[in-house]
C-alpha positions as CSV (number, residue, x, y, z in Angstrom):
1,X,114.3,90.5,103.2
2,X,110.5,90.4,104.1
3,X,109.9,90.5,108.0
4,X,107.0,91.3,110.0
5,X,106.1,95.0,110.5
6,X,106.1,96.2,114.6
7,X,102.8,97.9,113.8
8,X,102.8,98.6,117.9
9,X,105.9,101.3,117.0
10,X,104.2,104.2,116.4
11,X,106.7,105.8,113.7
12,X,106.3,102.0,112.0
13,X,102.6,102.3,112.5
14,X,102.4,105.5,110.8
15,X,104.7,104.5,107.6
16,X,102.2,101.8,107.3
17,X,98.8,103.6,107.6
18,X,100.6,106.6,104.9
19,X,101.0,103.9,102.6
20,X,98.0,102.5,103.1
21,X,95.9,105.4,102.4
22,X,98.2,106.2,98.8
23,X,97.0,102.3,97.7
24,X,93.5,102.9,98.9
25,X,93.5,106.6,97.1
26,X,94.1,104.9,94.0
27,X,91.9,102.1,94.4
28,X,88.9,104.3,95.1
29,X,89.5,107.0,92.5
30,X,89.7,103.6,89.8
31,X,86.4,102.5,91.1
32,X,84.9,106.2,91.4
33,X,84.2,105.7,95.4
34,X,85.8,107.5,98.6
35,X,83.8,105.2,100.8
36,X,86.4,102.3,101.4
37,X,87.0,102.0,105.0
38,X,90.5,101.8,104.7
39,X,90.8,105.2,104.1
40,X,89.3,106.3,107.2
41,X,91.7,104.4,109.7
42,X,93.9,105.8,112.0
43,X,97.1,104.6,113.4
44,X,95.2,103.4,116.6
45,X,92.9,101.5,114.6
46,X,95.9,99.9,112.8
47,X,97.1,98.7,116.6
48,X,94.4,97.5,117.4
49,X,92.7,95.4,114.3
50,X,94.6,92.6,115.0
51,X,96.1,92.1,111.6
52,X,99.5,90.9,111.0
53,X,101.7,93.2,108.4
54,X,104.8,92.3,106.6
55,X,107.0,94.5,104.7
C-alpha cells in the first residue's frame, strides 16, 4: 500500500533524505556532475520544502 510519507518525523525524514541522496548519487555519476542540488539537502530542508512524499 502507497501512503503519504510523515516527512515532519524525523526518523521518516531521514529514511527519506538517505534514499534520496543513493538516487541522486547515481543520477550525477550517469551524467558526470556532483552539482545537483538534491544532494546537498538536509533533513530540515526536506521539512521545510513543502513537497508532498509518498512511499
Amino acid at each position: 500500500m502507497i501512503a503519504e510519507l510523515r516527512i515532519a518525523d524525523e526518523k521518516t525524514a531521514a529514511m527519506v533524505l538517505r534514499l534520496q541522496r543513493r538516487a541522486y548519487a547515481i543520477e550525477a555519476q550517469l551524467i558526470g556532475s556532483t552539482a545537483l542540488p538534491p544532494l546537498h539537502d538536509a533533513i530540515a530542508s526536506l521539512q521545510r520544502c513543502g513537497e508532498r512524499f509518498f512511499g
